[in-house]
BARO-462227 format. One record per residue: residue in one letter; residue number from 1; x negated, z, y of N, C-alpha, C in turn. Coordinates in pm, 1 decimal. Layout:
N
atom torkol->A dose->NUM n.xx->X n.zz->Z n.yy->Y ca.xx->X ca.zz->Z ca.yy->Y c.xx->X c.zz->Z c.yy->Y;
...
This chain:
112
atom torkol->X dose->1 n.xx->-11273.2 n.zz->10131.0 n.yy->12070.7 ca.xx->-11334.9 ca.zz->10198.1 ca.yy->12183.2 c.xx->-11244.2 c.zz->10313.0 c.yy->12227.5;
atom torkol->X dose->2 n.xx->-11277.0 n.zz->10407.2 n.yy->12286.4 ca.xx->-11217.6 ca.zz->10542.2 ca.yy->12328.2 c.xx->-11225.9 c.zz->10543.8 c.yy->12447.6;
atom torkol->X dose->3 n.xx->-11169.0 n.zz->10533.7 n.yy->12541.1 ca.xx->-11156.2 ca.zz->10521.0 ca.yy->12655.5 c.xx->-11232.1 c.zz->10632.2 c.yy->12708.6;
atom torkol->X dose->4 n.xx->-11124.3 n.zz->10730.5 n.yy->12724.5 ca.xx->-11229.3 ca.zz->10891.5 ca.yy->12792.3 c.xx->-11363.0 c.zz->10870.7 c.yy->12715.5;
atom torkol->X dose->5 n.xx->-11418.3 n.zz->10913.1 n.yy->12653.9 ca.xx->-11558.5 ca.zz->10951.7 ca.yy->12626.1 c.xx->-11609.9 c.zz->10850.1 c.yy->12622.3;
atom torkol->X dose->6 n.xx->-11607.8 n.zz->10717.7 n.yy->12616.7 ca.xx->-11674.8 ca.zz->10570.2 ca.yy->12679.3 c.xx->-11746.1 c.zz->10566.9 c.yy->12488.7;
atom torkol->X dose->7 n.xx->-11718.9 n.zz->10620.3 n.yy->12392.0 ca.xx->-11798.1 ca.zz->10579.7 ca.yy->12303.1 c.xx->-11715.9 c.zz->10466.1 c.yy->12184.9;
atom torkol->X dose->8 n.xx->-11768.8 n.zz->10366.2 n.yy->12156.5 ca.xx->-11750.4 ca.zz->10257.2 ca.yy->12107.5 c.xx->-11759.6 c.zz->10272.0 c.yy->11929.5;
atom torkol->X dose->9 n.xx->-11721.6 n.zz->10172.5 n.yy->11851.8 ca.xx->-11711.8 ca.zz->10200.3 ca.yy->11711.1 c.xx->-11696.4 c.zz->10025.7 c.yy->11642.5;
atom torkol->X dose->10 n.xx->-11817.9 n.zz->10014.4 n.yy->11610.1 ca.xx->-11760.6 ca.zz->9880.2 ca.yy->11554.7 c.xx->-11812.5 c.zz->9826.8 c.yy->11385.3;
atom torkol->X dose->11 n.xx->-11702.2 n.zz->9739.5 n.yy->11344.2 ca.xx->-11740.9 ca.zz->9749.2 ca.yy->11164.5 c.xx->-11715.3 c.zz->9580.3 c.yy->11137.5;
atom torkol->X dose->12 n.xx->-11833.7 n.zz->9546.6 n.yy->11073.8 ca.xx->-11769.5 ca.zz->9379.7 ca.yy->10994.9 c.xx->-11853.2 c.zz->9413.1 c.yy->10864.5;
atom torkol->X dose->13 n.xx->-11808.5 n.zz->9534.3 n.yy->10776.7 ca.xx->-11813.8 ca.zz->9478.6 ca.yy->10683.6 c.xx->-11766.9 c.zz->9404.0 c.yy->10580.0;
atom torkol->X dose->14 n.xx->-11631.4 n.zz->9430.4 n.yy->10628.9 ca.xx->-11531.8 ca.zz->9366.4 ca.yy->10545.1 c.xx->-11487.4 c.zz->9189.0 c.yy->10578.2;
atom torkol->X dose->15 n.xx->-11444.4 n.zz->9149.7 n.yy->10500.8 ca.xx->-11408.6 ca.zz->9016.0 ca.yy->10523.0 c.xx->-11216.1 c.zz->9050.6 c.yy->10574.7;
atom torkol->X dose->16 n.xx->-11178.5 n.zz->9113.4 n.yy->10616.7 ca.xx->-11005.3 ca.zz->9148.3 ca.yy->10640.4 c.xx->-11060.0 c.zz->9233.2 c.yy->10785.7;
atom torkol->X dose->17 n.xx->-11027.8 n.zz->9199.1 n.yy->10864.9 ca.xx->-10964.9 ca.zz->9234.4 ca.yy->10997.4 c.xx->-10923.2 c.zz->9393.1 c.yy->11033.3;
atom torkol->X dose->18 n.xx->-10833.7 n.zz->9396.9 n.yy->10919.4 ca.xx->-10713.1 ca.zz->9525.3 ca.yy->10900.9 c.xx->-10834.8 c.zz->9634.9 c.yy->10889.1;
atom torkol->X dose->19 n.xx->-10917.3 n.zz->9599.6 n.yy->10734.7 ca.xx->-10988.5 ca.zz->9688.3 ca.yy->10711.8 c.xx->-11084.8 c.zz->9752.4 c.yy->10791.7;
atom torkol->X dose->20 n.xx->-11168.3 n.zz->9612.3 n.yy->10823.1 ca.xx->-11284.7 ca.zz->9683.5 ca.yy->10973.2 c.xx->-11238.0 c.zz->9766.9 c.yy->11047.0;
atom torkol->X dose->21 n.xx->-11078.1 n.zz->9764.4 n.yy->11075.2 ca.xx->-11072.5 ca.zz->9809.6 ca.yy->11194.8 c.xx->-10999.0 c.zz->9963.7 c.yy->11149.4;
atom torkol->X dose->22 n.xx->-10997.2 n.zz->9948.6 n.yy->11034.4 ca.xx->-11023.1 ca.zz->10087.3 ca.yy->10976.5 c.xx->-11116.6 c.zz->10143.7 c.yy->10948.0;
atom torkol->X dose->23 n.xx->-11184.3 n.zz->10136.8 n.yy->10909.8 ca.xx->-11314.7 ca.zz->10173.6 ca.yy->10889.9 c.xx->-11401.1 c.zz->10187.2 c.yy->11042.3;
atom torkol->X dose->24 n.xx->-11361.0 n.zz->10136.6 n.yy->11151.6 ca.xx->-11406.6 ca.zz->10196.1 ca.yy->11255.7 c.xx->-11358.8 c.zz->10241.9 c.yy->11330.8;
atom torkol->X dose->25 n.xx->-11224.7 n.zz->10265.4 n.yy->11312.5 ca.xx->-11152.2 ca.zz->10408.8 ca.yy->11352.4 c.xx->-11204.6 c.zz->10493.3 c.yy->11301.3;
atom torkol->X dose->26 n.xx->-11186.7 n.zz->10515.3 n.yy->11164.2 ca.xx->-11276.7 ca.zz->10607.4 ca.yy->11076.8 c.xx->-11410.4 c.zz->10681.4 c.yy->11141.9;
atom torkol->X dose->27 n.xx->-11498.9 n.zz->10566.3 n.yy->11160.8 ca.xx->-11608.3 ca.zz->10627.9 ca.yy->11232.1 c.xx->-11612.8 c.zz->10681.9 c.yy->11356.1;
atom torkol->X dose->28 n.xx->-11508.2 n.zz->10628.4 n.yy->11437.8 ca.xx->-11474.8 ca.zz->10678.3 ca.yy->11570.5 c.xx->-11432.3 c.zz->10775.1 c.yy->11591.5;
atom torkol->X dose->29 n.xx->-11385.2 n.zz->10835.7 n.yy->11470.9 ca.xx->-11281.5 ca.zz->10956.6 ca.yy->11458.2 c.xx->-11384.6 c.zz->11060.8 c.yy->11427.5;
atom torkol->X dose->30 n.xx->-11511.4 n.zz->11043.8 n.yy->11366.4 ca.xx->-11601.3 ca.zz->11152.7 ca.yy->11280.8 c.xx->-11647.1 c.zz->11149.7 c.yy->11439.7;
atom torkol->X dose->31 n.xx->-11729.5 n.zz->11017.5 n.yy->11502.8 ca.xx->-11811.6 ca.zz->11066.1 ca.yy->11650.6 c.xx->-11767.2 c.zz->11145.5 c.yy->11722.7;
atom torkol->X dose->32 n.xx->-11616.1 n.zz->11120.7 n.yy->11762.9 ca.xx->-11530.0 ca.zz->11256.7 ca.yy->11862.4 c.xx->-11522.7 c.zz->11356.7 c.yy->11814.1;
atom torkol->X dose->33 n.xx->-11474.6 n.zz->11345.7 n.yy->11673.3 ca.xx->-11539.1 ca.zz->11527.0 ca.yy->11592.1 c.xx->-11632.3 c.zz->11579.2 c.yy->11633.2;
atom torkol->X dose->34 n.xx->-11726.6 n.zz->11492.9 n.yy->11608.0 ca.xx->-11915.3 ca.zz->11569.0 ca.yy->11653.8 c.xx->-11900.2 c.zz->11599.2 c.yy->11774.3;
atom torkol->X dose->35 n.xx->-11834.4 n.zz->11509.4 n.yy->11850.9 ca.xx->-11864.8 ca.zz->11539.6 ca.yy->12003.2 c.xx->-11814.6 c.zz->11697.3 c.yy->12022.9;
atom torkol->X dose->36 n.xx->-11699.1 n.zz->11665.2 n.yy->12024.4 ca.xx->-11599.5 ca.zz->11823.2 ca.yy->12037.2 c.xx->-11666.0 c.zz->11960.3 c.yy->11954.8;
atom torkol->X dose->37 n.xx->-11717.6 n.zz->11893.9 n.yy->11796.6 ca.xx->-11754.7 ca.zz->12060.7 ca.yy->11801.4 c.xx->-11915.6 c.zz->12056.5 c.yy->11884.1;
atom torkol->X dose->38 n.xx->-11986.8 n.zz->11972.5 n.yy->11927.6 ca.xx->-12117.9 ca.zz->12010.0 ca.yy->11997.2 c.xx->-12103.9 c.zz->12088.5 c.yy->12130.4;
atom torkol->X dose->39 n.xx->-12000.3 n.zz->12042.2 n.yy->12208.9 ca.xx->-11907.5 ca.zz->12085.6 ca.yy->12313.0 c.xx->-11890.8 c.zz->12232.9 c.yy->12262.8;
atom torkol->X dose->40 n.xx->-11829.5 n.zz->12226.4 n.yy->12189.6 ca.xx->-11773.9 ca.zz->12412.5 ca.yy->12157.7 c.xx->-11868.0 c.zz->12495.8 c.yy->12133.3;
atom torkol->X dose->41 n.xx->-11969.1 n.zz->12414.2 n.yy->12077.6 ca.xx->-12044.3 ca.zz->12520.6 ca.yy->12022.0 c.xx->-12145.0 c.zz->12550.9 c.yy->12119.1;
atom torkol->X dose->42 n.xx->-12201.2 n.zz->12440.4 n.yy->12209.2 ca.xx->-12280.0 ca.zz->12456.4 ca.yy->12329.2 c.xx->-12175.9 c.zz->12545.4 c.yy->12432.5;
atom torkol->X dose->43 n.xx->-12070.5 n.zz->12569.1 n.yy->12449.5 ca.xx->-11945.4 ca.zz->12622.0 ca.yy->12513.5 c.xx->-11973.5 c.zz->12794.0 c.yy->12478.8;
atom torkol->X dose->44 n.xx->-11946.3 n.zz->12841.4 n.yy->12300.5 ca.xx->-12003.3 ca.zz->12954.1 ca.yy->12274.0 c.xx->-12111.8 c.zz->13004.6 c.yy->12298.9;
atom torkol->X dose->45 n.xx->-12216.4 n.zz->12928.9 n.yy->12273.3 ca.xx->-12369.4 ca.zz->12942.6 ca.yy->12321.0 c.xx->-12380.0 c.zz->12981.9 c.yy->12447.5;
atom torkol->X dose->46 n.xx->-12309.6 n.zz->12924.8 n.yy->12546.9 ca.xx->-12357.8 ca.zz->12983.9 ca.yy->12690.3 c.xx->-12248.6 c.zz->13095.9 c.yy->12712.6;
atom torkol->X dose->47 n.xx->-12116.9 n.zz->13133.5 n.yy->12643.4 ca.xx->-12087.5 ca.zz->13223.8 ca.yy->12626.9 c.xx->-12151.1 c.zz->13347.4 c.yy->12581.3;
atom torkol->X dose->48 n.xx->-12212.7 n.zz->13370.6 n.yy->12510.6 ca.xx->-12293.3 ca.zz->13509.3 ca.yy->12435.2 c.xx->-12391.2 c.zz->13490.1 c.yy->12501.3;
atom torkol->X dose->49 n.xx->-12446.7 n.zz->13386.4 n.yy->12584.0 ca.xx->-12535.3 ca.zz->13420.3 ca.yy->12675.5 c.xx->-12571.6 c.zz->13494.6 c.yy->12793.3;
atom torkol->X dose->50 n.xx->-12443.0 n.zz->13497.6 n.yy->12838.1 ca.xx->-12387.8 ca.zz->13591.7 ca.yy->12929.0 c.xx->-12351.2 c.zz->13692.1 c.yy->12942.0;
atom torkol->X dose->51 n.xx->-12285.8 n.zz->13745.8 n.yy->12778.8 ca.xx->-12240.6 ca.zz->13867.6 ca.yy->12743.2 c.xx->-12388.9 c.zz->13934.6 c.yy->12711.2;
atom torkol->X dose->52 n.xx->-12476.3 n.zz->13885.0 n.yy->12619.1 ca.xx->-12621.3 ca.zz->13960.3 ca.yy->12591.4 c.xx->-12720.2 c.zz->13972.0 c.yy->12693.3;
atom torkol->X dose->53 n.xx->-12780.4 n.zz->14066.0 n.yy->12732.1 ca.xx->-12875.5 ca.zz->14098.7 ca.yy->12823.9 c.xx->-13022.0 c.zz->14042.3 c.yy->12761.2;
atom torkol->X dose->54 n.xx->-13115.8 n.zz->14053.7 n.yy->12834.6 ca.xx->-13227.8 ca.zz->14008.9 ca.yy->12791.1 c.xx->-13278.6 c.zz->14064.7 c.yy->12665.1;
atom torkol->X dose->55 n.xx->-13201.4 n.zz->14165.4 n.yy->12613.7 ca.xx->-13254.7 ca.zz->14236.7 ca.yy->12494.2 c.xx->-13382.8 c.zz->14316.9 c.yy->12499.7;
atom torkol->X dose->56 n.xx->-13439.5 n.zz->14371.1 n.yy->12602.7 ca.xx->-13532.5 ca.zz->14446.2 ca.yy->12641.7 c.xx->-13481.7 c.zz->14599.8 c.yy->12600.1;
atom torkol->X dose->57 n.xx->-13593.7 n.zz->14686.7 n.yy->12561.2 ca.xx->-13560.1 ca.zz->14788.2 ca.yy->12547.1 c.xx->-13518.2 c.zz->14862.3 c.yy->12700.2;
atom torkol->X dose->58 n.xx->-13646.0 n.zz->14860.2 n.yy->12819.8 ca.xx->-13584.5 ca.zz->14916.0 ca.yy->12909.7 c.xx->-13485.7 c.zz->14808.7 c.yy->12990.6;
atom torkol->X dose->59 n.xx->-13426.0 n.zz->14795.4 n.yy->12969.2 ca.xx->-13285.3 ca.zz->14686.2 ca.yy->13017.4 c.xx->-13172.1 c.zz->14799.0 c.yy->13043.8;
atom torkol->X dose->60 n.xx->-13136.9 n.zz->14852.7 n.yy->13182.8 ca.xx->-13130.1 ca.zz->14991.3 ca.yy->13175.7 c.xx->-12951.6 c.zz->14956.7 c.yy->13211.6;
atom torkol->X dose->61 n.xx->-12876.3 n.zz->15003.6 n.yy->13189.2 ca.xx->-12757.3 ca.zz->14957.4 ca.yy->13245.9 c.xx->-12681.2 c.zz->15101.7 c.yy->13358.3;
atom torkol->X dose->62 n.xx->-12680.4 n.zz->15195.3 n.yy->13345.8 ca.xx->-12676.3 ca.zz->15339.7 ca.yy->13439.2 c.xx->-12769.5 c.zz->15419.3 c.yy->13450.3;
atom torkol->X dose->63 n.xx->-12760.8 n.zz->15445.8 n.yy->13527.7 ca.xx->-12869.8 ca.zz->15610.6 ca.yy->13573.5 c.xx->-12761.9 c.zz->15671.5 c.yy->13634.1;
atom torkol->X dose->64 n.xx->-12784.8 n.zz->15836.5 n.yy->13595.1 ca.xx->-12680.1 ca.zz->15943.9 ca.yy->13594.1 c.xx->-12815.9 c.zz->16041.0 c.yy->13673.5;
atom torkol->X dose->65 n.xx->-12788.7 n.zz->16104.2 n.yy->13763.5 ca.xx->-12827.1 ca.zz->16178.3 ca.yy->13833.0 c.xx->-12740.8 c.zz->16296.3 c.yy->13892.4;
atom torkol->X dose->66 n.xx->-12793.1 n.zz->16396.9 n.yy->13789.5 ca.xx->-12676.6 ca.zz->16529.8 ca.yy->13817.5 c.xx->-12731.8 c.zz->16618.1 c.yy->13964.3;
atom torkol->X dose->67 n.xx->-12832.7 n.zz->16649.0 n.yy->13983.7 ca.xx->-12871.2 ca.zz->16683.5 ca.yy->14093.0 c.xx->-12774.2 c.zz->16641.2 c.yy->14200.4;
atom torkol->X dose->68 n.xx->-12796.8 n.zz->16511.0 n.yy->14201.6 ca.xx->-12756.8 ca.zz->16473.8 ca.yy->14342.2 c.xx->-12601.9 c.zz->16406.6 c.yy->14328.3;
atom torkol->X dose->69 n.xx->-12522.9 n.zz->16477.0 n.yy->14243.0 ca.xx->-12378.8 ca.zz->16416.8 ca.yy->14173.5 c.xx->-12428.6 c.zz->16269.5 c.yy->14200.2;
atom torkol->X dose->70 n.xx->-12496.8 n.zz->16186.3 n.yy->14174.1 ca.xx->-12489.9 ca.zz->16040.2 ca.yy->14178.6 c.xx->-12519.4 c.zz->15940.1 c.yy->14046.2;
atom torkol->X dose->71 n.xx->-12391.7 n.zz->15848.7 n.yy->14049.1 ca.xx->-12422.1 ca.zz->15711.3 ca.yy->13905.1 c.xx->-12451.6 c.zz->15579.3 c.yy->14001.6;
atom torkol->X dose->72 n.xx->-12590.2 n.zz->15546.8 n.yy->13929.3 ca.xx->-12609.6 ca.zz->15387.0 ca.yy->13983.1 c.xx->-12600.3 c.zz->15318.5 c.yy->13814.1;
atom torkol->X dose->73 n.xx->-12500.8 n.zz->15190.8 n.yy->13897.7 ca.xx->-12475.0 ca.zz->15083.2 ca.yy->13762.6 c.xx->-12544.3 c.zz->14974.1 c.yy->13824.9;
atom torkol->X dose->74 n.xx->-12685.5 n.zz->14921.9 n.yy->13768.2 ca.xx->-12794.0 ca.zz->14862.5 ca.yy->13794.4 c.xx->-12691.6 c.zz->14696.7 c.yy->13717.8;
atom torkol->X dose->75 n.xx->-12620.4 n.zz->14676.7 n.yy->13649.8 ca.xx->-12581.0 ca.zz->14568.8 ca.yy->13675.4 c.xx->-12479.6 c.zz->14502.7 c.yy->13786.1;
atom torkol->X dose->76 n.xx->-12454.2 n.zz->14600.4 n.yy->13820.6 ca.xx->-12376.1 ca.zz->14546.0 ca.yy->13986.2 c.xx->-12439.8 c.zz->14616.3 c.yy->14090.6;
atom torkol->X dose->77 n.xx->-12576.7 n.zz->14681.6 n.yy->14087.3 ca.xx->-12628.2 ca.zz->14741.1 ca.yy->14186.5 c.xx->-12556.5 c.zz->14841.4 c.yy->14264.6;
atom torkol->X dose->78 n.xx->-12487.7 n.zz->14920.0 n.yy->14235.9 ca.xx->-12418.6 ca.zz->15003.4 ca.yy->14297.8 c.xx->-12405.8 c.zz->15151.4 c.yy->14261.4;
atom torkol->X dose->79 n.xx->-12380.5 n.zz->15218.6 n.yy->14366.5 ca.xx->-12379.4 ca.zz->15375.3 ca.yy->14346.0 c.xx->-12248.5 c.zz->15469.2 c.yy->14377.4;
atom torkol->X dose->80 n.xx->-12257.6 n.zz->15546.0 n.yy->14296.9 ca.xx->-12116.5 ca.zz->15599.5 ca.yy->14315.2 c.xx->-12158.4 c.zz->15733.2 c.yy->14263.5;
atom torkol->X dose->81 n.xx->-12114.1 n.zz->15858.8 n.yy->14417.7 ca.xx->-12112.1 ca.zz->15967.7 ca.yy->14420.1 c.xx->-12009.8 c.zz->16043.1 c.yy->14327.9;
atom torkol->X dose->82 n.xx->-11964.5 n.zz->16039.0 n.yy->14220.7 ca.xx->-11816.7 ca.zz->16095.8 ca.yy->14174.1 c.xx->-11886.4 c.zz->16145.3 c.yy->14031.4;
atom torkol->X dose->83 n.xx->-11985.7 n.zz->16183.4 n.yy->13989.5 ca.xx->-12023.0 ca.zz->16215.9 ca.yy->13847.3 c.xx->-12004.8 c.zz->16288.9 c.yy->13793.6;
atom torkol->X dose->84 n.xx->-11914.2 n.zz->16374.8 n.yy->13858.4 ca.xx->-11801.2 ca.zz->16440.1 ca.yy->13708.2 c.xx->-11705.7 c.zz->16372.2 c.yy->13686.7;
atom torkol->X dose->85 n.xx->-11623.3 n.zz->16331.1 n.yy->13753.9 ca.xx->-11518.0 ca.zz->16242.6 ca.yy->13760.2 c.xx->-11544.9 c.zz->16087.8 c.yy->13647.3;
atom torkol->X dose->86 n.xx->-11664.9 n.zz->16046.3 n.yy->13697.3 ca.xx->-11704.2 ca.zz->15956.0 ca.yy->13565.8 c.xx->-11745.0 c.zz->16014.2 c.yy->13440.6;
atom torkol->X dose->87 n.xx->-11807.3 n.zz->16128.0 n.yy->13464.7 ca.xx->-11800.6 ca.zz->16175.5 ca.yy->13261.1 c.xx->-11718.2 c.zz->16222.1 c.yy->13222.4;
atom torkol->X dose->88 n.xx->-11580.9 n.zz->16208.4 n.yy->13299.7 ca.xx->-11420.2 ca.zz->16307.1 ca.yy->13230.0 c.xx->-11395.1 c.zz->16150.6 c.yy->13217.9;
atom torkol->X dose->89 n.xx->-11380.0 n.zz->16041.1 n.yy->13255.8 ca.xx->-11341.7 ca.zz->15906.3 ca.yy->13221.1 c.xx->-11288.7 c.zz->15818.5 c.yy->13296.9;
atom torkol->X dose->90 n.xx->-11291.8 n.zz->15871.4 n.yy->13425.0 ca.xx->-11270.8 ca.zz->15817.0 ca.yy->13538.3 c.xx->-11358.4 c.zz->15687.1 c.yy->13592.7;
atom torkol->X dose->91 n.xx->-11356.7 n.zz->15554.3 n.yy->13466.0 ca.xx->-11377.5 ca.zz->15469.0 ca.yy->13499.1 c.xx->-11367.3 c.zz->15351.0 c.yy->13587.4;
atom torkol->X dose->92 n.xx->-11245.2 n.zz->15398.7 n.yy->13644.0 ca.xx->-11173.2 ca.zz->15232.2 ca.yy->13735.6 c.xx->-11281.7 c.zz->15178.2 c.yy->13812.9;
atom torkol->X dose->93 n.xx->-11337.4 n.zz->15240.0 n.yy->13868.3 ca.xx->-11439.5 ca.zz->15176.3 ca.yy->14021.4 c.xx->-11488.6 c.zz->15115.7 c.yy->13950.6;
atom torkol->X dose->94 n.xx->-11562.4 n.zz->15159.6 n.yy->13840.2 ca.xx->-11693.3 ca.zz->15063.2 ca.yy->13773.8 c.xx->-11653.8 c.zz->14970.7 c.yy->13727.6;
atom torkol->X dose->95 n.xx->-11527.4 n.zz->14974.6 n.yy->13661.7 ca.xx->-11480.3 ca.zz->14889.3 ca.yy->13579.1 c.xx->-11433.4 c.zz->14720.4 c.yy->13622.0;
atom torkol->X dose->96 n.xx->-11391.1 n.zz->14841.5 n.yy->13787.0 ca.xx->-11324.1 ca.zz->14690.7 ca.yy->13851.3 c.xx->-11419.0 c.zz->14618.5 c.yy->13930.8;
atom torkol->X dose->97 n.xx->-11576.8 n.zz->14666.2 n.yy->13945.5 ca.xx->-11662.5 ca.zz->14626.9 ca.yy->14048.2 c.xx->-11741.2 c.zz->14544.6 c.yy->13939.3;
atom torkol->X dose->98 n.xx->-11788.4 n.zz->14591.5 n.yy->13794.1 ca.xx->-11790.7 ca.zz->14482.9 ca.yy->13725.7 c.xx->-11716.7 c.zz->14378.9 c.yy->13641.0;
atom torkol->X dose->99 n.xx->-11591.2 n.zz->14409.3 n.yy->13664.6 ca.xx->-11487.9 ca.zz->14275.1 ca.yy->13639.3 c.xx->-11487.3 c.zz->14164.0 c.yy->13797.2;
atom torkol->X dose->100 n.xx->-11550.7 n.zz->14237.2 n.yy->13861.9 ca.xx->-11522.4 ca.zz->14138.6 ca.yy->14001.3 c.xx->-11693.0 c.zz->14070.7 c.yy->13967.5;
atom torkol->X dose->101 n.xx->-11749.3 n.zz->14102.6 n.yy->13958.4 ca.xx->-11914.8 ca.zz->14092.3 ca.yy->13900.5 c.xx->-11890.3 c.zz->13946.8 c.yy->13834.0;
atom torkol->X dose->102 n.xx->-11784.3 n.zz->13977.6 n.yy->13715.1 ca.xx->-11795.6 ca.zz->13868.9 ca.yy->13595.8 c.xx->-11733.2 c.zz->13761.2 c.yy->13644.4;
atom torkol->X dose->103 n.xx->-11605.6 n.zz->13772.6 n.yy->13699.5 ca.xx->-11537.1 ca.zz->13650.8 ca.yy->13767.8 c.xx->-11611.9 c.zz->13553.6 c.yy->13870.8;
atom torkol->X dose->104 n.xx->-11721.6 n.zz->13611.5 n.yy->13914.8 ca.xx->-11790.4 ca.zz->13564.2 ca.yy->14028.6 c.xx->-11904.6 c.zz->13494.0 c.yy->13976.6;
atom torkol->X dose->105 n.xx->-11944.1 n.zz->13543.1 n.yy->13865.0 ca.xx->-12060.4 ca.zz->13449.7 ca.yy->13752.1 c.xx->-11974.3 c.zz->13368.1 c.yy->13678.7;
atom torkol->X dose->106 n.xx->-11853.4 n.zz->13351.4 n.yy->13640.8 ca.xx->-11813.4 ca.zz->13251.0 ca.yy->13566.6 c.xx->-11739.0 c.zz->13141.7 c.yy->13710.4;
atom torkol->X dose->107 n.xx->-11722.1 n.zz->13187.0 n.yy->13766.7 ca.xx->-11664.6 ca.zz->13103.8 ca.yy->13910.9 c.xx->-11811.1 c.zz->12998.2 c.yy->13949.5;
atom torkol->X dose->108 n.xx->-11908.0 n.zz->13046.7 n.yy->13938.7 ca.xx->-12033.6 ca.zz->12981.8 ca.yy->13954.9 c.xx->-12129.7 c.zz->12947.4 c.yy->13862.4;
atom torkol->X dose->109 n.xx->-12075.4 n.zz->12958.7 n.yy->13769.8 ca.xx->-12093.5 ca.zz->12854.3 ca.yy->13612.1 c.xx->-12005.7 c.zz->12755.4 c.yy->13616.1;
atom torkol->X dose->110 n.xx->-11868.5 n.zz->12774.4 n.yy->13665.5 ca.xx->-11813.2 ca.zz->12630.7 ca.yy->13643.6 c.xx->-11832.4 c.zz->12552.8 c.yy->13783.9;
atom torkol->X dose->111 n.xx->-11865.2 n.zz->12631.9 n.yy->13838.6 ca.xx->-11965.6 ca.zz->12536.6 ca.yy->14002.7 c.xx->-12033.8 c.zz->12451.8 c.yy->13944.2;
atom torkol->X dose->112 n.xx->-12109.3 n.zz->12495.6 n.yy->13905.3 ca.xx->-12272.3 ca.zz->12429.7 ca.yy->13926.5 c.xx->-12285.4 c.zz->12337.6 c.yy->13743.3;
């Protein structure tokens, strides 16, 4: 038996003691395998879930509006008057308003 994961393993096929209880280590050892990579891989899965957008064509991520010097970044809902300054590369604001974005969705993934 495995204590943490509560899953159990048991063998009589053998007539020796020693052996059963090898042979269901053995098997105990393949179940926690499975477990761990189902874990990881359900782990990656909701990873790239997060990174990929709905995959829509209009799935719009900026609007640039030269008229009115204004950039809205529709994934953090926000606008920022500086649009020359962002097409010379003057990224920080955005950068850091959606790094504060991401911390706050993974803070409430491991919430809930």
């Amino acid at each position: 038996a495995h204590l943490p994961s509560g899953i159990v393993a048991t063998c009589q096929d053998e007539r020796s003691q020693v052996r059963n209880r090898m042979k269901a280590m053995a098997v105990l050892r393949a179940r926690l395998f499975d477990l761990r990579q189902r874990k990881q891989s359900e782990e990656i899965d909701r990873q790239r879930r997060t990174q990929v957008g709905s995959g829509q064509r209009a799935e719009k991520i900026r609007t640039y509006n030269f008229p009115q010097e204004r950039v809205t970044d529709h994934r953090i809902n926000s606008t920022f008057h500086n649009l020359s300054q962002i097409l010379d590369g003057e990224l920080d604001e955005i950068i850091e308003a959606l790094s504060a974005k991401e911390q706050v969705e993974q803070l409430e993934a491991v919430l809930s």
